[in-house]
N, C-alpha and C positions, 0 to 999 in steps of 0.2 A: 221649817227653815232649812238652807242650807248654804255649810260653807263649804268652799273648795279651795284648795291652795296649791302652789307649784307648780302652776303652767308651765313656769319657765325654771328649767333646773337650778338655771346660776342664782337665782332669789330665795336664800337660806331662810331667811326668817320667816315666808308665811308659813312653812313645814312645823318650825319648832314655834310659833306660833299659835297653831290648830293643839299641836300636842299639848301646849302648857292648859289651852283650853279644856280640855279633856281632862287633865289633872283637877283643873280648879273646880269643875263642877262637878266633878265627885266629891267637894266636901259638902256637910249637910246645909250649911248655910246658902248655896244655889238650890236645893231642891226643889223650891218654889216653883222655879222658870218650868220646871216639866210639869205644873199644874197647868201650860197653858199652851206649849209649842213644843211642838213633836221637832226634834233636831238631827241631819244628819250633815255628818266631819266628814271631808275627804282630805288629808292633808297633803298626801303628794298624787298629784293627778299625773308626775312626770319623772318616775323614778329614774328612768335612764342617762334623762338630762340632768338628774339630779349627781348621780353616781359621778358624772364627769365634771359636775359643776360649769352646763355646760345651756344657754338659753333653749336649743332646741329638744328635741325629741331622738331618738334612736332612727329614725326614716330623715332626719336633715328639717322635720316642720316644724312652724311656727306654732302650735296648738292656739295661742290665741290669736289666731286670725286664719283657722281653721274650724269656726263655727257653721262658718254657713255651707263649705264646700265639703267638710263633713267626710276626710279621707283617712282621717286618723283615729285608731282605736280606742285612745284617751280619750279624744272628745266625743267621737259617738258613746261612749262609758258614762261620760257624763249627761247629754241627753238623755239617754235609755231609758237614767236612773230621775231624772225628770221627769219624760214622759209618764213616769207609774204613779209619782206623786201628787207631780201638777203646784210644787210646794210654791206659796203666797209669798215668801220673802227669798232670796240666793244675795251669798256673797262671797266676790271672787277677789281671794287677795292675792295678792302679788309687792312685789318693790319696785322700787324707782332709784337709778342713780342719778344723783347731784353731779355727778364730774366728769368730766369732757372739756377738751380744749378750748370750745365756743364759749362756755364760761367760764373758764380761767382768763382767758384775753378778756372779756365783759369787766371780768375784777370781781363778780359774785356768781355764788351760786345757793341753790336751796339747800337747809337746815332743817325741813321739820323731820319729825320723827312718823307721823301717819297723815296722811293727805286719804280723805275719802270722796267718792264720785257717786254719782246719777246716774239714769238713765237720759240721754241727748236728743235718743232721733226721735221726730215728732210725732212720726205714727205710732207712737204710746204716747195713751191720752192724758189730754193736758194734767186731769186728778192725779193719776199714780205720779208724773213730774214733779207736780207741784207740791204733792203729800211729801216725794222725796226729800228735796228739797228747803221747804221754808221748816219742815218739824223734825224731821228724820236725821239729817246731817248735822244742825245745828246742836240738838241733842246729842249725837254722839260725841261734837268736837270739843263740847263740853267739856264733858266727862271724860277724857282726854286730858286734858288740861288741868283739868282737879286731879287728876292723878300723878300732876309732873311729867304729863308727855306736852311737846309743840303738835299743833294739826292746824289744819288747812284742809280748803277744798281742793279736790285733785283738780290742777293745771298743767297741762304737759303744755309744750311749745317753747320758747324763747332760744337765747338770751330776747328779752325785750326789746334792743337796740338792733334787731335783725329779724325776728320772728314774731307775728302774733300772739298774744295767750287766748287758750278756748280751755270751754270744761269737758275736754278730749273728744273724740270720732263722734261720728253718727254712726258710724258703720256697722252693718249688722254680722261682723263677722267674728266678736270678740264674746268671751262668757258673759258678759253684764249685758250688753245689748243682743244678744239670741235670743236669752230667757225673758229680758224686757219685753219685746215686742210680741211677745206671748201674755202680755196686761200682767206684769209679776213687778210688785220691788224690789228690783233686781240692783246691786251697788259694787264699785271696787275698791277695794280696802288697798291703797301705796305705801308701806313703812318706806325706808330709809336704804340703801341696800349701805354697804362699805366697799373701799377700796380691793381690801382681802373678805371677799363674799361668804366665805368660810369665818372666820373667827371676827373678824372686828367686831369687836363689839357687840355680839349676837346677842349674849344677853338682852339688852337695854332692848335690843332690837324688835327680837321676840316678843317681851312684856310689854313693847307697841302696839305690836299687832294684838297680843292676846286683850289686853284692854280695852280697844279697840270693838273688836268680837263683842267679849262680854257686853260692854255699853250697848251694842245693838242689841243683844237679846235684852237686856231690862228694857228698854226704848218698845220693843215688838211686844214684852210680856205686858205692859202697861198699858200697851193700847190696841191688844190683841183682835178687841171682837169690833173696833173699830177697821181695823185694816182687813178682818175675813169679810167684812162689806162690802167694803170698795173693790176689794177683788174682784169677790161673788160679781159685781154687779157690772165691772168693767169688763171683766170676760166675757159675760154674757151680752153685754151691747158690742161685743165685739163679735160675735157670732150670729147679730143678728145685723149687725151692721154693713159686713162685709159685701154683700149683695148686692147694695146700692151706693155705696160712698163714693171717696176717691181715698189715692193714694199718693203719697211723694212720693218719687224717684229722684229726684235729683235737689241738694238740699245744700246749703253754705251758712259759715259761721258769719255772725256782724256782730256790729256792735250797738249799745244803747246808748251811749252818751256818759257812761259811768265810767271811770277809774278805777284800775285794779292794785288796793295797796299789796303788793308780795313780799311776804317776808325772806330775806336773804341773807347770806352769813357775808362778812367782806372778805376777799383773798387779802385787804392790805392790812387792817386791824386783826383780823380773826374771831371781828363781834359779828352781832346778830343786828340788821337793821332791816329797812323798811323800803323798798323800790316803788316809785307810783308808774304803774305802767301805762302809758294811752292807748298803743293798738291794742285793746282787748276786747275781746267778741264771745261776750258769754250767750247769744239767743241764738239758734239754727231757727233760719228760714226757708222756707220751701223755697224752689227755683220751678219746677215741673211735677206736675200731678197727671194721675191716669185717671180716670172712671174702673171702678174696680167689678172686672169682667166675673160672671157665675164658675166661672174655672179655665181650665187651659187642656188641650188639647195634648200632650208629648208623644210622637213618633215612637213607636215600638221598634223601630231600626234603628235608634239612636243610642246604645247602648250605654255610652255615658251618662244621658239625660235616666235612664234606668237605673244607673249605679246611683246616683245621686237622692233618684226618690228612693229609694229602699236605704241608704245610710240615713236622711233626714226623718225616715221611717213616718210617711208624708201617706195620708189616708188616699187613695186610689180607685179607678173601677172602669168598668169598659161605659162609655159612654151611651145611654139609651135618649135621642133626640126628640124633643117633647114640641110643644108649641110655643109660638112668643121668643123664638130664640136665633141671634144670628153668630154666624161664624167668622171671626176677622183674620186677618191674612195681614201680617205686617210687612211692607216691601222697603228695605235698606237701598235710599237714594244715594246716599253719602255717608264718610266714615269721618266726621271730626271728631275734635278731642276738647277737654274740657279739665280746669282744675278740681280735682278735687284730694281738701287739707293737704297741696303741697305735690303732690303727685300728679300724673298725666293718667284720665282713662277716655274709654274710647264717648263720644257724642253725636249717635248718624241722627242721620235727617232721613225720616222714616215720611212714605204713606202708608194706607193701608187697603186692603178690597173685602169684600164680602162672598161666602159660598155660600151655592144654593144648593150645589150636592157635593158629596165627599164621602167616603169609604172610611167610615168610624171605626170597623173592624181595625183599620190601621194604626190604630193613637188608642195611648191611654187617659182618662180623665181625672183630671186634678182638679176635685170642687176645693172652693175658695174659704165656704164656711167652715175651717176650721181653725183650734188652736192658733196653728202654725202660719195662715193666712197671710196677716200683715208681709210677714217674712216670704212669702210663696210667690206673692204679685212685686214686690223688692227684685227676687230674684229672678222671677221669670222676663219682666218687661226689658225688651232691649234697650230702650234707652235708660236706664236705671244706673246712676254712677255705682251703687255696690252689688251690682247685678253677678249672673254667672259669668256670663260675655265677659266682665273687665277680667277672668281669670287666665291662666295661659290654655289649661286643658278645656276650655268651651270657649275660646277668642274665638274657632270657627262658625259659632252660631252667626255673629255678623259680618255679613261678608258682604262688600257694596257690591250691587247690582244681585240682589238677591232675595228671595224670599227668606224672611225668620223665621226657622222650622216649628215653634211654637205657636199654636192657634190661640183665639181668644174665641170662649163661649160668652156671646150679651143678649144681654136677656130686651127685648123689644118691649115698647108702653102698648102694644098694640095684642 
């Protein structure tokens, strides 16, 4: 297992947090849990931002939503330290503010003390969602609550009366969803932040998240050789899968016909009540899938496309051309654009061609079978709403009237 905490400086409590965790299970009454999970703490992933009290990082970035572009040395830190162990469970905590103008005018805003989340995007299979989800979360929010905290499942979005609620991104650019789509139970743990992020209330704050924490590891120690299964078992259909599947690229929240009761404090009582919300969209559904090609081709003149595979630290090799295999060529007809959660990114209207010869010396080869897969063909495909293309430093991959300088190797029935 592993947690991590303070992506974002100005969020005190997952730090002190992580630490009260460390205290508590050094007494002998946790001992147990290390008969069965190997555990490692990161508590401040973000000391810089932390020093200023301050969301970002020391370079101006976002760290959690620098997963996939993978420029910053915190989060490559954290990968690295991934990569070596390949751990079965990650959980990234962070806070949540309740307040902002849009819900002071509403009349409410959120009270609880820990909200915890999933993994969304689809391309982690439905098992690890669903394990998350109907056992995993409800157990924690539990025991939560038997302790004198409030919890909730993490819902970003609203106020209601203007905004949908979803059970957050698909995007694979955050800590919870990088490691997810590597077939991990991967979660994000939201305390409470305060108005004054430094002192209010830290205490109470802390003992949220720390509780928190711990319920997940008794939740994991409990049902430990259960979940090294499903892992074992989803990684490995994931690595064998890769070759011939498909993939989403392009995916949107709806809804099932369910009401979402949310619990809310009132700006006019100053109690705790109950909001039913109608626009709520708890299922991501696919809009656009690929055929998921044997690997991808990247131009060895692209120097960026080269930064990018050595920070994701993405298996490589020069390409040797076998039999049964064609080369595609994606051509950018049009550059539209397309909602996604609220935002504008790019949506062309692509064909594509086939080569019969090409100068392999030129490009490096990115097979598809690995780990990192799901995530490789996410970012490679131009049409992919959380692709590289939607970033500022690779917008030039799509350029209309152009060829997409990434290749696709597919494998022929022939």
């Amino acid at each position: 297992m592993l947690f991590f905490a303070q992506q974002h400086g100005n969020e005190q409590s997952g730090k002190e947090g992580v630490l009260l965790l460390a205290k508590t299970l050094l007494k002998p009454e946790y001992a147990y849990l290390f008969n069965k999970i190997d555990l490692v703490l990161i508590p401040q992933v973000n000391p810089d931002g932390s020093e200023l009290n301050k969301r970002r990082n020391a370079n101006n970035a976002d760290l959690n939503r620098n997963h996939l572009i993978m420029t910053e040395p915190e989060t490559k830190a954290i990968h690295k330290l991934f990569d070596k162990y390949l751990f079965e469970v990650t959980v990234d905590v962070h806070e949540y503010s309740p307040y902002g103008d849009d819900w002071k005018k509403y009349g409410y805003r959120k009270n609880t003390d820990v909200t915890l989340g999933s993994t969304t995007n689809i391309n982690i299979p439905e098992k690890i969602r669903k394990y998350s989800d109907s056992l995993v979360l409800p157990f924690v929010l539990k025991r939560l609550k038997e302790k004198g905290f409030s919890s909730f499942v993490y819902c970003p979005g609203g106020p209601p009366d203007s905004a949908y609620i979803r059970h957050s991104t698909f995007d694979i650019n955050d800590g919870r969803q990088s490691l997810g789509i590597q077939n991990t139970l991967s979660f994000i743990q939201e305390g409470m932040n305060g108005i004054d992020t430094y002192k209010e209330n830290i205490r109470h704050r802390a003992e949220g998240q720390m509780n928190g924490m711990l319920a997940m590891l008794e939740f994991i120690h409990a049902n430990k050789t259960k979940i090294k299964k499903l892992i074992k078992n989803e990684r490995k259909s994931l690595l064998s899968g890769l070759k011939n599947g498909k993939t989403s690229v392009q995916m949107i929240h709806t809804g099932n016909g369910k009401k979402l009761t949310l619990p809310l404090r009132s700006y006019f009582t100053g109690n705790d009540t109950i909001v039913l919300v109608d626009d709520y969209r708890p299922v991501v559904k696919s809009l656009t899938e690929v055929i998921n090609p044997i690997g991808y081709l990247i131009p060895k003149s692209d120097k960026n496309l080269l930064g990018w595979m050595k920070s994701i630290d993405l298996k490589y090799e020069t390409f040797k051309p076998g039999k049964n295999i064609k080369i595609e060529e994606y051509l950018v007809q049009l550059v539209d654009s397309t909602d996604f959660e609220g935002d504008t990114v790019i949506d062309p209207d692509l064909t594509s061609r086939y080569y019969d010869n090409l100068s392999f010396t030129d490009y490096y080869y990115i097979p598809v079978d690995q780990f990192k897969g799901k995530m490789i063909i996410q970012a490679l495909e131009p049409k992919s709403m959380i692709g590289l293309a939607t970033y500022r430093q690779f917008a030039y991959l799509v350029k209309e009237g152009t060829a997409f300088p990434v290749l696709r190797i597919i494998r022929t029935k022939n």
